[in-house]
C-alpha positions in Angstrom: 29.5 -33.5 45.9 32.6 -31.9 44.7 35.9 -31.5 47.0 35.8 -28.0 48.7 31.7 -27.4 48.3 30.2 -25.9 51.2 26.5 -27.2 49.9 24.9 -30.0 51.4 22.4 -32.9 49.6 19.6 -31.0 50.5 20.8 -28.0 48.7 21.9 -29.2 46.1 18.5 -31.1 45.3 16.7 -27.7 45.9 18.7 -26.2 43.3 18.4 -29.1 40.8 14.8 -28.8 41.5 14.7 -25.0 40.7 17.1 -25.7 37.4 14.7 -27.7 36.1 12.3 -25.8 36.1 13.7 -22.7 35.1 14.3 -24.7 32.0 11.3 -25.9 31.6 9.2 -22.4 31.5 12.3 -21.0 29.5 11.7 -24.3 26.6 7.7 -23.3 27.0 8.4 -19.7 26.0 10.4 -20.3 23.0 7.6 -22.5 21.7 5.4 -20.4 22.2 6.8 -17.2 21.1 4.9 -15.8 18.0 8.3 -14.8 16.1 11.8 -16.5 16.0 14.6 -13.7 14.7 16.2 -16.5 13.2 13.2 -17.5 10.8 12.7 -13.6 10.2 12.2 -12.6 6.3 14.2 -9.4 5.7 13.3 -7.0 2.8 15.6 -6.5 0.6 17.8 -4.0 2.3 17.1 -4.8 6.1 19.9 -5.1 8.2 19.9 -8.5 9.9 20.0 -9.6 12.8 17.6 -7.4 13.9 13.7 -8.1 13.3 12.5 -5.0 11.9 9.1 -3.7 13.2 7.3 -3.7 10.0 8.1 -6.9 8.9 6.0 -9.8 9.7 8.2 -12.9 10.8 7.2 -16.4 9.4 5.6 -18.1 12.5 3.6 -14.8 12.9 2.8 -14.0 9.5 2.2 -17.3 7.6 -0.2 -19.9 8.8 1.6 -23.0 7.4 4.6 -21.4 7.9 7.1 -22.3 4.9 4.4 -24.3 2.9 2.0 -21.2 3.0 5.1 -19.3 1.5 6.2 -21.5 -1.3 2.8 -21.5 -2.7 3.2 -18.0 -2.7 3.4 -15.9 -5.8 6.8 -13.9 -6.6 7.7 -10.7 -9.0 11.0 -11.0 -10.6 13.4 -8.3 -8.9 10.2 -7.7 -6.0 11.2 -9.1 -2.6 8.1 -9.7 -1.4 5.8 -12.7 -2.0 2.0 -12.5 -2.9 -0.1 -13.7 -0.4 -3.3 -13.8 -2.4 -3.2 -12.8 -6.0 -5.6 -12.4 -9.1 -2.9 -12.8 -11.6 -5.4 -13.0 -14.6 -7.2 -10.1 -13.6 -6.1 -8.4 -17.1 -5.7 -11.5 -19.2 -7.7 -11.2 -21.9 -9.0 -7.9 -21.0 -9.0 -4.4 -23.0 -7.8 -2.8 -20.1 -6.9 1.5 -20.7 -6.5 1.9 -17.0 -5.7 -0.5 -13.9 -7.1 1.3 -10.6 -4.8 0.0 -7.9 -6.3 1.0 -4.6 -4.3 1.3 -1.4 -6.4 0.0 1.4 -6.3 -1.3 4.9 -7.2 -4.7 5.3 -10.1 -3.2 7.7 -11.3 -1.0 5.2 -14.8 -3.3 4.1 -17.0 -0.7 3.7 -15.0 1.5 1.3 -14.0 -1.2 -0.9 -17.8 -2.8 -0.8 -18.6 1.1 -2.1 -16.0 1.0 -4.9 -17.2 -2.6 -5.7 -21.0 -0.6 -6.3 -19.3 2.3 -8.5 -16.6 2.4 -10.9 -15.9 -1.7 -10.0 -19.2 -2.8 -10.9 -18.5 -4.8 -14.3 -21.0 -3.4 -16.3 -19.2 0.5 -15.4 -15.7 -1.2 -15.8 -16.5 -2.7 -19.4 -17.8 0.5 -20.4 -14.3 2.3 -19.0 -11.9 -0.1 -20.3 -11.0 -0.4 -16.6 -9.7 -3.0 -13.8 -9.4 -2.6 -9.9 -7.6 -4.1 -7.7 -7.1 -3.5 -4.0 -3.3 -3.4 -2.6 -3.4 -4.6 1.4 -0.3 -5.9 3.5 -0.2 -9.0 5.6 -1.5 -8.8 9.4 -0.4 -11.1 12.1 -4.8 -11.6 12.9 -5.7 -15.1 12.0 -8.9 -14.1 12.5 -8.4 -11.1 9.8 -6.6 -12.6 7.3 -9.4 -15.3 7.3 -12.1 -12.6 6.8 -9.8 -11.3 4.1 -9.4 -14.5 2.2 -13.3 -15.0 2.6 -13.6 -11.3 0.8 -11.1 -12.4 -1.8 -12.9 -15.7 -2.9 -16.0 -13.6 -3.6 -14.6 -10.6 -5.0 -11.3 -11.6 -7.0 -10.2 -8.5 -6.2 -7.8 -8.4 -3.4 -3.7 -8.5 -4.1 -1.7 -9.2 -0.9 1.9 -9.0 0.0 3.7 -10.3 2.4 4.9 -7.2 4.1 3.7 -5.7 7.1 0.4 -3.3 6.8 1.9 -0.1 8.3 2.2 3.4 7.8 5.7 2.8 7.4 5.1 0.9 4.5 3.1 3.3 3.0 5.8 3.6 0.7 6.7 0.2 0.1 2.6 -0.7 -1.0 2.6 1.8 -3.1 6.0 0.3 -5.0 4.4 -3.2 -5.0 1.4 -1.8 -6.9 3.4 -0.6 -9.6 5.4 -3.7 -9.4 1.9 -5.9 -9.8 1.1 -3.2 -12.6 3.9 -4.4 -15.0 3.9 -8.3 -14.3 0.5 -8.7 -14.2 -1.4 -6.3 -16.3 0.9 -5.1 -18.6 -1.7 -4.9 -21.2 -3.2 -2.2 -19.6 -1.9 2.1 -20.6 -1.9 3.5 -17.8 -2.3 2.7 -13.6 -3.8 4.5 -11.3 -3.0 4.7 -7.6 -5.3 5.9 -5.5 -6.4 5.6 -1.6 -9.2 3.8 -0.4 -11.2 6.8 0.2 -10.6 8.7 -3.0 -13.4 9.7 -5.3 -12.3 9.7 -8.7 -14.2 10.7 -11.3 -13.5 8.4 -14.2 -15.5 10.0 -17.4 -13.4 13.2 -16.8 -10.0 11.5 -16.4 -10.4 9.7 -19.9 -11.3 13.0 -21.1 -7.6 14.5 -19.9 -5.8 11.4 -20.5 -6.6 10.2 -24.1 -5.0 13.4 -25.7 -1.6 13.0 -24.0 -1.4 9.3 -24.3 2.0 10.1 -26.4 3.0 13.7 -24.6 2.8 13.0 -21.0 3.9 10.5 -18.5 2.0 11.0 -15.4 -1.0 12.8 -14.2 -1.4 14.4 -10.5 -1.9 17.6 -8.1 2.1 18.6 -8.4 3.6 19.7 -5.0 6.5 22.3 -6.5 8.1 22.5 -3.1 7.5 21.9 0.6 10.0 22.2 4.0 10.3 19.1 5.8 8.5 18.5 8.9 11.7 18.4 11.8 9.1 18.2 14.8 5.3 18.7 15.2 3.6 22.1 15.2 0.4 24.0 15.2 0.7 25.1 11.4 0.4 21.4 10.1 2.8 19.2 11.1 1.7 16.2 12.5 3.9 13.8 14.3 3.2 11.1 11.4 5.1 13.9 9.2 8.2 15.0 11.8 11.4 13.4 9.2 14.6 13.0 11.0 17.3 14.5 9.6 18.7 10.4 9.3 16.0 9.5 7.0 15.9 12.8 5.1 18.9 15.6 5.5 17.5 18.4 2.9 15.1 20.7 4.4 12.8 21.3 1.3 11.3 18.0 -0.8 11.8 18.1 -4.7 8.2 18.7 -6.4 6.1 15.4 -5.6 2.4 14.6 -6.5 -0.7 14.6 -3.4 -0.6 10.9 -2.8 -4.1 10.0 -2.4 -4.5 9.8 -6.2 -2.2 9.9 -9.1 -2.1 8.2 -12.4 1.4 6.8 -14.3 1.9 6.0 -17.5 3.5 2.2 -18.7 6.6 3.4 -20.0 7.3 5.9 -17.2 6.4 2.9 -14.5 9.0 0.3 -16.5 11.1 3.2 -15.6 10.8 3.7 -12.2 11.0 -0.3 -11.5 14.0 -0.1 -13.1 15.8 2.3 -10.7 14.0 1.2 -7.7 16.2 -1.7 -7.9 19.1 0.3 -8.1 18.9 1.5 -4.3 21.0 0.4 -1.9 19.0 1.1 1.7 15.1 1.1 2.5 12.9 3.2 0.6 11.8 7.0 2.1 8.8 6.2 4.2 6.6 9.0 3.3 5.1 7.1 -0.2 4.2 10.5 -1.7 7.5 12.2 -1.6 9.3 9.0 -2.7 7.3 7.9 -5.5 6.2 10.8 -7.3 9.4 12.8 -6.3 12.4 11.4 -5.2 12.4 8.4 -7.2 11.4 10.0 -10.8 13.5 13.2 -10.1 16.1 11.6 -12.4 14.0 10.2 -15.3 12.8 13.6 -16.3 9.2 12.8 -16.7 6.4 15.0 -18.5 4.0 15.9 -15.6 0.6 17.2 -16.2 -0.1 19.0 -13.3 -4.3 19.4 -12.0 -3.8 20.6 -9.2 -6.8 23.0 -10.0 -9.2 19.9 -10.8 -7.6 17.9 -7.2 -9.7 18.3 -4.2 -8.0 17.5 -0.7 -10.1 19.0 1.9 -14.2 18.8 0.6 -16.0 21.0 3.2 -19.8 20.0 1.1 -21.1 18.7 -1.6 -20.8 21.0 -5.3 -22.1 20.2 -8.4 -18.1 20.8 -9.2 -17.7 17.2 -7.8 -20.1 15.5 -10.4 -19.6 17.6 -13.4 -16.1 17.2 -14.2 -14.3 20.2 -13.1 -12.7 17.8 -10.2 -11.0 14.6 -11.5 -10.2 13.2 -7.8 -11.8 14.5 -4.3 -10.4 13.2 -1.2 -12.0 11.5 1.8 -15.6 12.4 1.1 -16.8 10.4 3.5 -14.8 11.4 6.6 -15.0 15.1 5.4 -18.6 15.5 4.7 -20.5 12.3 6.1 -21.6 9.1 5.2 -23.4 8.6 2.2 -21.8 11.8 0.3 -19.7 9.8 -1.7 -22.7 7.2 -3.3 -24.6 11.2 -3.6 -21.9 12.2 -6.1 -21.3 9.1 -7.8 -24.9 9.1 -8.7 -25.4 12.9 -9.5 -21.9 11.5 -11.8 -23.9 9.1 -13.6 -26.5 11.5 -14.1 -24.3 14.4 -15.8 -23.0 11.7 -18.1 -26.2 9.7 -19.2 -24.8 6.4 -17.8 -27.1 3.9 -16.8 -25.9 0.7 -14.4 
């Protein structure tokens, strides 16, 4: 006991007691915390110490931890790792268009659909066309092990290592490009398009062929639009409210409607190219950034369709199936199950295609 110490034995083996184990429960939770700040993977241009919400840590992310991650897959310049790949998808392949299709790693029965239509092999030889599906990493075991059981059947799912987010929108939407040039390079031009587009493929070779030398991207242009500062009744939603920190101009420079757009190979070397040149995170709304903010500079030759681009389907038209509409949003959701297979096959029909 030390001179001076009012505490007796009794005490002082009461608070050794209690020391002990407040040590021990404190040891407990750092083992079994699912993320460690100091094992974090930044992207590129996070600002460390900090664990950023949309990045997945090591521990949480990686089962194996740092052997899962050096068996992982890398793009030269791309800061994220490959968590399952097809890298041969387009080896060997006359490939005119690579579909790269956004999806969330829930999304099984819209990618099982797309699988039936336009990614059916027999439908994809005779379009000179490859799909892939672009998903993020989740921190479910059980999820990631359902993916990994899709992808050994399929071949056709392409994972990063970033976090599946709407903030990342953006960022999945840059990787597919990225995957575009170092892995299919053979192929013209890529299409990115959301799980739940319908495109109509006969038709888009029909506009595309022509301008093969005279254009450089393909999409609905948006020629202006103010920026959502807070949520309203005329169509802001709170996943569009942009603080002025993010985004200081009030009006966006022309951009394309995300859910389906089309770039050429010399315009997306391009784009790659100043990607790397920024020196903070990307814009988080993947529409604005990538079809407007990050081409403003490059000058591309747009072919606008806005005309043939349908957002909002309210039933089905033969307009849907006989080519006057090269992409038609969220058929499903807007019109009910089972509209989407009706047009694909009233599609095949118009065209004399037979599976």
């Amino acid at each position: 006991m030390l001179v001076g110490s009012r505490s007796s034995p009794r005490r002082i083996l009461t608070a050794a007691t209690v020391t002990s184990l407040v040590g021990a429960v404190f040891t407990l939770v750092l083992v079994l915390m699912p993320w460690s700040p100091s094992l974090t993977r930044h992207p590129r241009h996070a600002s460390p110490p900090s664990l950023a919400p949309d990045t997945l840590s090591r521990n949480s992310n990686d089962i194996g931890g740092d052997k899962t991650r050096a068996k992982m897959d890398y793009i030269p310049g791309w800061p994220y790792g490959l968590k399952i790949n097809e890298p041969d998808t387009c080896k060997d392949q006359d490939v005119y268009i690579l579909n790269t299709i956004t999806s969330n790693p829930s999304q099984v029965y819209h990618r099982e659909m797309i699988r039936d239509m336009w990614g059916r092999e027999s439908i994809a030889k005779q379009l000179k066309l490859r799909t892939v599906f672009i998903v993020g990493a989740v921190p479910s075991a059980v999820t990631q092990k359902h993916l990994q059981e899709e992808s050994d059947k399929y071949g056709d799912i392409i994972q990063f290592d970033f976090l599946e987010t709407r903030k990342n929108l953006t960022v999945k939407s840059l990787a597919a490009v990225n995957w575009f040039r170092t892995f299919c390079s053979n192929a013209t031009w890529v299409l990115k398009c959301d799980v739940d587009a319908y495109v109509n493929f006969w038709a888009l070779l029909d506009v595309l062929k022509p301008v093969d030398d005279t254009r450089d991207a393909v999409c609905a242009r948006s020629m202006s639009r103010s920026v959502c500062r807070e949520v309203t009744k005329g169509g802001c939603l709170p996943h569009y409210v942009v603080d002025p920190k993010d985004f200081s101009p009030n009006v966006y420079p022309p951009y394309c409607q995300g859910y389906a757009y089309i770039l050429h190979q010399r315009l997306a070397d391009r784009m790659i190219q100043m990607d790397q040149l920024r020196t903070g995170p990307p814009f988080w709304l993947e529409d604005v950034y990538v079809t407007g903010l990050l081409p403003r500079d490059l000058h591309p030759r747009w072919l606008d369709i806005r005309r043939r681009s349908q957002v909002v389907p309210m039933s089905v038209r033969p307009e849907y199936h006989d080519g006057t509409f090269l992409f038609i949003h969220d058929l499903e959701g807007q019109i009910g199950q089972g509209a989407t297979n009706y047009v694909w096959l009233k599609t095949l029909e118009h065209y004399n295609v037979t599976l």
